[in-house]
N, C-alpha and C positions, 0 to 999 in steps of 0.2 A: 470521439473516443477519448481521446486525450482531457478536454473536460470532464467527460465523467467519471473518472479518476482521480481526476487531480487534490478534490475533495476530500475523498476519501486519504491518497498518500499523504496529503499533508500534514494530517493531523496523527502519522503514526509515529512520534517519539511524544507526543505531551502526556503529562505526569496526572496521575488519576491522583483524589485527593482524599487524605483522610474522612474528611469532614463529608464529603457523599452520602447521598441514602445508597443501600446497597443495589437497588436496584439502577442507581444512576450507574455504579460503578459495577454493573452484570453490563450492563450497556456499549460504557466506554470500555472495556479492558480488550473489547477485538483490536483495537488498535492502540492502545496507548500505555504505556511505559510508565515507572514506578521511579524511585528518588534521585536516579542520577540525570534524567531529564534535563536538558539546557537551553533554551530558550536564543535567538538569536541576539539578543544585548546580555549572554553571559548569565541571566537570573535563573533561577528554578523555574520552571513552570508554572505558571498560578494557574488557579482552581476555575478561570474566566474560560481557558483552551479547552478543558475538562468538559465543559458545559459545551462550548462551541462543536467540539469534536463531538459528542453525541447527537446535536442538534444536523451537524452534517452528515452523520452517518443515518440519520434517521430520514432524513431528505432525500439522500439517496437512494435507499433503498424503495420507498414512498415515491418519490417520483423519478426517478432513473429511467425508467421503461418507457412511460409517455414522453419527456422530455427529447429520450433520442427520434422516437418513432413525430415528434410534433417537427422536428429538425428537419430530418428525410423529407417531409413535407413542405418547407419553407414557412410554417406555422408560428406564429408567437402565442402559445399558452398560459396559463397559470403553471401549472409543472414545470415548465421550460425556465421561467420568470425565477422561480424559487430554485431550479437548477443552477441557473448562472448565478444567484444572489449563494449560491451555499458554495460555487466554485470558486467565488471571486474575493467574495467579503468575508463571508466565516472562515473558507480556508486560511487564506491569506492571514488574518486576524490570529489563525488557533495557530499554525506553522510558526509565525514570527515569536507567539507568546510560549509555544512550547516545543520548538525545532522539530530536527528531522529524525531517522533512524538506520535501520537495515534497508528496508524498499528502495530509496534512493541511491542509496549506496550499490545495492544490486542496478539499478541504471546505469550507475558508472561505471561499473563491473563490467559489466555487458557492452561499454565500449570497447572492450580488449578482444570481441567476436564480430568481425568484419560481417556476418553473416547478416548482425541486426541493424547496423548504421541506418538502413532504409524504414527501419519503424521510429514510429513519433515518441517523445519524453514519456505521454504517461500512458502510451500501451506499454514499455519499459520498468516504469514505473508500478502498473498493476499486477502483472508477474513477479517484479518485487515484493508485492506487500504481500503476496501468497507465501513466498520465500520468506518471507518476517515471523510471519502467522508460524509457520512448520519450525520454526528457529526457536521462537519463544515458546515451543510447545503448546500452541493452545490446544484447545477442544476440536473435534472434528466437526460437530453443530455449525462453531464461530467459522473454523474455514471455509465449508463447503454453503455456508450464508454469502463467504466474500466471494466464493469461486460461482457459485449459481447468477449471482451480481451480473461479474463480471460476461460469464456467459453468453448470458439474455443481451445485455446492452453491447456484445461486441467486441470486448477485449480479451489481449491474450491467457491463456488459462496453460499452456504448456510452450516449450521454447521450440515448440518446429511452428509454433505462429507468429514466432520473433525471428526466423529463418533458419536454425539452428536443427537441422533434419536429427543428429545423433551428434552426443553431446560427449564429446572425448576426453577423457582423464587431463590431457594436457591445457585442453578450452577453458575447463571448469575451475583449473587451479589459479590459471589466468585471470578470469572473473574473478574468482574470489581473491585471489591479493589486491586485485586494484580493488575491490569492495572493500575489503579491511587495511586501507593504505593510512600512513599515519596522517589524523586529522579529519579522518573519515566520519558521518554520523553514523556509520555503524556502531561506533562508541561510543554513544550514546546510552544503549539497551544496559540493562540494570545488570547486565555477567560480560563477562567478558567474551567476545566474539572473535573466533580464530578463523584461519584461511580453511583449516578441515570442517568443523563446523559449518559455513557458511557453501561448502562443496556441497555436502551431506544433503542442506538446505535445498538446494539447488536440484538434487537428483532426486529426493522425494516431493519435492511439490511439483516438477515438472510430471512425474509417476500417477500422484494424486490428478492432476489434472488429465492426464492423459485417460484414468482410467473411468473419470467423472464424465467427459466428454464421449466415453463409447457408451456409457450407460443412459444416455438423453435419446 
């Protein structure tokens, strides 16, 4: 689980680039962030993460399903092979060249709820990046592409699958300061992200998801 995530989180603060065709940049914008972008040695993001982060989101999506299902099996695949080569090398590569964002930040967040301590970083982490997706306003399309994802392959899509049965005004405000603590990659994201904001985040994508999960 945690692998097939991690792909995908990594690559959600790197900076989409002018210079893109538009359809590279219809591709990368489910996850990737625009000029304040920072790279872990301090640089802007270069247009390499850009490319990286589409080739891993494209992988994912493309072989996610077999990869987990060759797993369960004890199988070494082709899907599996390009699974771990987009978890290990491209993530790795697009995260360092174009840092982190909100998702992650929602993980750490999420340490302030004793309820989730027993789930792994990137089921943490994928509920994050739903919380990101609902923050930065995207499109319903792009969400429910990450949230059907996540679904299929097994990760969490709402916070009573991160242990969190009903989520209390006092829990949620918790998560969200340690989310937006100074130094945080929440701030990262091109606006500014506040502890209301990121509550908001949190009660609508767990909603979305809750109401996606009855309709399957």
């Amino acid at each position: 689980k945690q692998a097939n995530i991690s792909a995908i989180s990594a690559q959600s603060a790197c900076a989409s680039t002018t210079n893109s065709s538009p359809p590279t940049r219809a591709i990368t914008s489910v996850f990737l962030n625009k000029s304040r972008s920072v790279a872990l040695n301090s640089c802007k993001a270069r247009s390499a993460a850009a490319a990286l982060s589409a080739l891993c989101y494209r992988t994912l999506l493309n072989d996610g399903r077999a990869a987990v299902a060759a797993a369960h099996a004890g199988a070494i695949t082709p899907a599996f092979e390009r699974i771990v080569e987009a978890n290990t090398l491209l993530s790795g590569l697009g995260f360092e060249s174009g840092g982190l964002a909100v998702a992650h930040s929602v993980h750490n967040g999420l340490t302030a709820a004793p309820e989730t301590h027993a789930y792994l970083h990137g089921e943490k982490v994928a509920f994050g990046t739903l919380v990101q997706l609902v923050l930065e306003g995207r499109d319903s399309a792009q969400v429910e592409e990450v949230m059907q994802f996540c679904h299929a392959v097994g990760l969490p899509i709402t916070l009573q699958a991160l242990g969190i049965a009903a989520l209390t005004r006092d829990t949620a405000r918790a998560i969200a300061t340690r989310a937006t603590a100074i130094g945080e990659t929440a701030h990262n994201e091109p606006f500014v992200v506040t502890v209301d904001a990121v509550m908001d985040a949190l009660y609508a994508a767990d909603a979305w998801g809750q109401a996606f999960q009855s309709a399957q």
